[in-house]
C-alpha positions as CSV (number, residue, x, y, z in Angstrom):
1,X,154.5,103.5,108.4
2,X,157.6,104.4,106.2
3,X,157.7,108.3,106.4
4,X,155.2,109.8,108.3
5,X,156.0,113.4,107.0
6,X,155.6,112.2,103.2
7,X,152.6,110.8,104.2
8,X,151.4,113.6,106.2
9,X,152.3,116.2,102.6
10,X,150.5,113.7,100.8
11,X,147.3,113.7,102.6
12,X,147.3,117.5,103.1
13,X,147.8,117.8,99.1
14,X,145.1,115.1,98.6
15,X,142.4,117.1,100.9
16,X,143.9,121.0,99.4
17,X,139.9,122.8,100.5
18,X,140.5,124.9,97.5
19,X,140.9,122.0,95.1
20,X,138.1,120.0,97.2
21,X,135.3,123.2,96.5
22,X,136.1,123.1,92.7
23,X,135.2,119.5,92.8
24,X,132.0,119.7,94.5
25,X,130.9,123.4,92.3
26,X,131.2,121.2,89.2
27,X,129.2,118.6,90.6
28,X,126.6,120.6,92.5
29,X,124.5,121.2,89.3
30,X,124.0,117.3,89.3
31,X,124.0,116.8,92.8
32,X,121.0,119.4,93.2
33,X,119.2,117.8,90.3
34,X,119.5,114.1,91.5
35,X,118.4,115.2,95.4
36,X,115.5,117.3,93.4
37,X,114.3,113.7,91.8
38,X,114.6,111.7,95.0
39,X,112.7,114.2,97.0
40,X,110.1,114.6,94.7
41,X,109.7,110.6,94.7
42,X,109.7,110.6,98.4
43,X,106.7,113.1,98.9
44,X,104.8,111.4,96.1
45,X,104.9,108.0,97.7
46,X,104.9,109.8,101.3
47,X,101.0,111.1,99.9
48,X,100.0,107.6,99.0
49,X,101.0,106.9,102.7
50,X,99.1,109.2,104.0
51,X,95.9,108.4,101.9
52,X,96.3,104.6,102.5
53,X,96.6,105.3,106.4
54,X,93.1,107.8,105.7
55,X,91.3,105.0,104.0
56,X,92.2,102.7,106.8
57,X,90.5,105.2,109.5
58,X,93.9,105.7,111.3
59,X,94.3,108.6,113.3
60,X,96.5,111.7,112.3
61,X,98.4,111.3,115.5
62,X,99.6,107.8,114.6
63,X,101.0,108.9,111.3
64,X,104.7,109.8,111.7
65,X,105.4,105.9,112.8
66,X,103.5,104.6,110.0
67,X,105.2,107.5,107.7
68,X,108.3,106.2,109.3
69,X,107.7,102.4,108.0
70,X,107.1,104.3,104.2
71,X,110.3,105.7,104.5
72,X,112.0,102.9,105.1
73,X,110.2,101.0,102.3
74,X,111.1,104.0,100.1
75,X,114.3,103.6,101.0
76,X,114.6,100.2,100.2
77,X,113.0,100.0,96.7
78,X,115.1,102.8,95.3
79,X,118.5,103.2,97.4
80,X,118.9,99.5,97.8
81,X,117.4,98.5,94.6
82,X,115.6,95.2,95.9
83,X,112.6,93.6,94.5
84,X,111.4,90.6,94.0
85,X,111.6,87.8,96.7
86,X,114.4,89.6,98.5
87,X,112.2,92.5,98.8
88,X,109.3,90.7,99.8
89,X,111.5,89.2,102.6
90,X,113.1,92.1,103.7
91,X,109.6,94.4,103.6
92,X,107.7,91.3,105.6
93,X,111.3,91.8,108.5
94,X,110.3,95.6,108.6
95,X,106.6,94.9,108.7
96,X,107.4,92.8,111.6
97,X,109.1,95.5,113.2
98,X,106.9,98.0,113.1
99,X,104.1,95.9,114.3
100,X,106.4,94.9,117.3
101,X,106.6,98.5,118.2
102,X,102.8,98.5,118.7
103,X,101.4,99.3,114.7
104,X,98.6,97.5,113.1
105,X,99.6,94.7,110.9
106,X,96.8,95.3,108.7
107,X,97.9,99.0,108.2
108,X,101.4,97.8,107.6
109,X,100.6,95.1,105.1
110,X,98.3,98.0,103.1
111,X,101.0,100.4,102.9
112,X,103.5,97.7,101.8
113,X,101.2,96.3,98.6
114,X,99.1,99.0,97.8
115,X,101.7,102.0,98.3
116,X,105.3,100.1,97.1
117,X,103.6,97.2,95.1
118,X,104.8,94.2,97.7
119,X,103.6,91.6,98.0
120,X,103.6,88.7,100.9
121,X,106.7,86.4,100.8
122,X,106.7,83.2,99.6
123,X,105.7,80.7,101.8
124,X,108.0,77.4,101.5
């Protein structure tokens, strides 16, 4: 470290509160508009969930783990932006998961094709 006290007026002028706020007002408008979106896709696929897990006869009490497995499917479709093999691969790791905590395969594997559009990985 050359000069600690430059480096110490540097950060402080970097992280100025005031200049940090007017950065984050004139992007609040988007921000606000882009969580908006994602929630909005979360609760729709979060409904499918929920009427998959119905159709499969499972009881209400067993949903949050099973909503818990959607989320993370959610998650990695849009944050991670996987598809394909990879996400066939990484879905079947998370079915695999789930099931060893004490879910239904069967459950698992309907809410991974007929809620995200998954299918099985490729066998080789």
């Amino acid at each position: 470290m050359k000069d600690p006290v430059r480096r110490k007026a540097n950060w402080e002028a970097k992280y100025n509160l005031d200049r940090v706020k007017q950065i984050l007002e004139a992007k609040r408008a988007d921000m606000a508009a882009r969580y908006e979106t994602a929630i909005a896709g979360m609760c729709a696929k979060e409904t499918k969930v929920r009427e998959t897990l119905n159709a499969c006869g499972v009881n209400t009490i067993q949903y949050v783990p099973y909503l818990n497995f959607g989320r993370q499917l959610y998650k990695l479709t849009t944050q991670r932006e996987i598809a394909g093999d990879s996400a066939a691969i990484e879905a079947q790791v998370l079915l695999e998961k789930w099931a060893s905590r004490g879910l239904d395969p069967e459950v698992l594997a309907a809410i991974r094709t007929q809620v995200f559009s998954i299918g099985e990985p490729a066998k080789k």
